[in-house]
N, C-alpha and C positions, 0 to 999 in steps of 0.2 A: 443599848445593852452591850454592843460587842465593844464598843468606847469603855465600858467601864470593867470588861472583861480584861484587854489592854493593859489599862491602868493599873489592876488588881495584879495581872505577874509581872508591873513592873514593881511593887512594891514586896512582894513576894519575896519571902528570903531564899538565899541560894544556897543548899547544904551542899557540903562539900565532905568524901567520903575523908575519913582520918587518916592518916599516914601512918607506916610503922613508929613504935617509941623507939627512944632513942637508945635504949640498952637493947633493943632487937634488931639493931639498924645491920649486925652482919647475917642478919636472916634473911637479908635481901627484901624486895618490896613486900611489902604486903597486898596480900592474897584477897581479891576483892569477892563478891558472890557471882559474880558471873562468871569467872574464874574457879571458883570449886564446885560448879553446876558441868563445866566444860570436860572439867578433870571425872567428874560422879558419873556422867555419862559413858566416857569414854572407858572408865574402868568397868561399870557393869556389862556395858557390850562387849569388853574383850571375856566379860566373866562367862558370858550367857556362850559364848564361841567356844571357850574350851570347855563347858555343860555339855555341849552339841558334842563334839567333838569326841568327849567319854565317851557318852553314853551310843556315839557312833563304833566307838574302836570295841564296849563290851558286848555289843548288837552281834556284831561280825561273826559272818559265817567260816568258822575253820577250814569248811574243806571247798571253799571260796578258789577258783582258778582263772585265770586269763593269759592269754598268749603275752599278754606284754610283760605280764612278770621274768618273764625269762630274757627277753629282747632289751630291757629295762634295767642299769643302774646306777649306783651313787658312787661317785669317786671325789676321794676331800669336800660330800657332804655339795657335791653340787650333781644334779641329775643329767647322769648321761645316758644317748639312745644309740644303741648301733646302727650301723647303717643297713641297709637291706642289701646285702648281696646277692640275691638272687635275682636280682632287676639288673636287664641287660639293655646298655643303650646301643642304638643302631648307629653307624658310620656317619648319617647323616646329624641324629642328635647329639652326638660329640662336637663334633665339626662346628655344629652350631653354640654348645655349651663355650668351647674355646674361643669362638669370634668375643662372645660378648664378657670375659674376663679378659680378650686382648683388649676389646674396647674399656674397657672401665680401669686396664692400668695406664691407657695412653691419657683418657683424660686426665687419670692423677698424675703422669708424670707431665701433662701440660701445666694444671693447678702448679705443684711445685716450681716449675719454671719461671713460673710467672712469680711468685715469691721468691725465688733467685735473683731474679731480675731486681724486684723491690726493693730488698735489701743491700744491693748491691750499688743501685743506684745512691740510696741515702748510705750509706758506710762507707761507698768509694775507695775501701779497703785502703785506710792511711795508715792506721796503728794496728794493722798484722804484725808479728812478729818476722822480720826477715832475718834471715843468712846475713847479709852484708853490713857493713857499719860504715859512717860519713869519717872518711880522711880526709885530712886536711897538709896537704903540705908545705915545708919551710924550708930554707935555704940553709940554715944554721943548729948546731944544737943548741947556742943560743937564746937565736929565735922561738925556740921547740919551747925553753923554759919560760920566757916572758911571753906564750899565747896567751890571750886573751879571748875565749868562746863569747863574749859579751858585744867588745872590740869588732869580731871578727864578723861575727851573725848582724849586727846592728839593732838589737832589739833588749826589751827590758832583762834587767837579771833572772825576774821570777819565769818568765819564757823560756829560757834556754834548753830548759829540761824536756821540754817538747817536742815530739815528733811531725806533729801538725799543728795548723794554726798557729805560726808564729809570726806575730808583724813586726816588720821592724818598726824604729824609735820614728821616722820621717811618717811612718804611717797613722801610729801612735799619736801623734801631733797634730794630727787636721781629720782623723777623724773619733768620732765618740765610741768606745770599746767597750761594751757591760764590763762590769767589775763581778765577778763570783768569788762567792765565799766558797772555803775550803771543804764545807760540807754540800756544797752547790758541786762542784766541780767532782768530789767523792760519786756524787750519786748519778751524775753522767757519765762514769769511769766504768761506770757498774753497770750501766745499762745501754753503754757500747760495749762491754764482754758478754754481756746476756744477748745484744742482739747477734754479735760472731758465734755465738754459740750455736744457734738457731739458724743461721746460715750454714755452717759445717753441721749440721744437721740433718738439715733439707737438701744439702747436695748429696749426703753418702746416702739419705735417702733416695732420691733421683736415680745414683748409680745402681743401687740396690733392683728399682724398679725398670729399668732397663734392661736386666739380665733379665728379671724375672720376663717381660717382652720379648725379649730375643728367646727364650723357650719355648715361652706361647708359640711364638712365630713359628718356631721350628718343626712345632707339634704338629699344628697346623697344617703344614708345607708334606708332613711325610704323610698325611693322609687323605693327598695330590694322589689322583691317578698317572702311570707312567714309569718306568724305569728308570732306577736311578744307583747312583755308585758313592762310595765314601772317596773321598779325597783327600781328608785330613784332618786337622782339630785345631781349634782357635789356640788363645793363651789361656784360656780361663779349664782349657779339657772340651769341651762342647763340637761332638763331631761336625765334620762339612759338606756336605752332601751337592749333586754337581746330577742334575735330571738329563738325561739321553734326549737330543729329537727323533721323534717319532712322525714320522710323513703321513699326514691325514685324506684321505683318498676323499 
């Protein structure tokens, strides 16, 4: 019996659901039933939420109050809470609050480091733009007009324009060099400035989070038991504070 069960869907025609016609083809696909069961659903559940929703807001009690209303509100439609100021933290809960945002900017200024690193290792910093430019010297004015950068460098013509990676012609000769196309070499061009991007990034990010550290730190430091005196101030303004010994009996 289940042999000729088999048999029977293999003989079994396969319907296959219609496609859009061809005069509706910028209607995009066509819309199958499980697809407008998905959309039927989803539309009366938002129906039946803003029902609730009414029939919640004409319920409402007018002379309805709670302390949050007042503590409680909306700025550009995003909700904001004030903070309680009337909560006061003790020397030691500070103390403790500051360790653990020194701790959480050192690990990200570790993270970033480590991404400095990375990048810097694959970029090697060849096509930075530098201050300086390659002189070349001649004996003659001459000379100066029949130079030759082709001549001179020993490598192909299409090379010369290069800052890196340039081999000369003896190298070129014995060993096999990919060949890139100009839309090949375009989109490498693009994605060594995108990756210097990302590194001058990450480093003024880095410096950024270092100051922000050296705060912490400082915060930290004056809320050190002990006498202590001002001395001076960095470059950035940030006083220098200089702790008295004190002889512990």
């Amino acid at each position: 019996m289940s042999s000729f069960r088999k048999a029977e869907k293999s003989l079994r025609r396969n319907h296959k659901e219609r496609a859009q016609p061809y005069k509706r083809e910028k209607l995009g696909i066509l819309e199958k039933g499980k697809d407008w069961k998905e959309r039927r659903d989803d539309f009366h559940r938002k129906e039946r939420r803003l029902t609730a929703l009414t029939e919640k807001a004409k319920n409402r009690n007018p002379d309805e109050f709670y302390f949050g209303m007042i503590k409680s509100k909306t700025k550009d439609g995003v909700h904001v809470k004030e903070r309680d100021s009337t909560k006061k933290y003790t020397a030691d809960e500070l103390k403790l609050i500051r360790t653990q945002d020194l701790n959480y900017i050192t690990a990200r200024t570790s993270h970033e480091t480590n991404k400095i690193e990375e990048l810097q290792a694959n970029l090697h910093l060849v096509d930075v733009e530098k201050p300086n430019t390659h002189t070349v010297f001649v004996d003659s004015e001459k000379e100066a007009k029949q130079f030759d950068p082709v001549e001179f460098f020993q490598t192909a013509p299409e090379l010369v324009d290069r800052k890196s990676n340039r081999p000369r012609l003896e190298t070129l000769a014995t060993t096999a060099v990919p060949r890139m196309s100009k839309d090949d070499m375009k989109k490498a061009e693009q994605q060594r400035r995108r990756n210097y991007d990302e590194l001058l990034q990450r480093m003024s990010r880095k410096e950024k989070m270092a100051k922000v550290a050296n705060e912490l730190q400082l915060q930290k430091s004056l809320m050190r038991k002990g006498r202590r005196d001002k001395v001076g101030k960095t470059a950035e303004g940030r006083p220098v504070f200089k702790w008295r010994r004190e002889r512990k009996n």
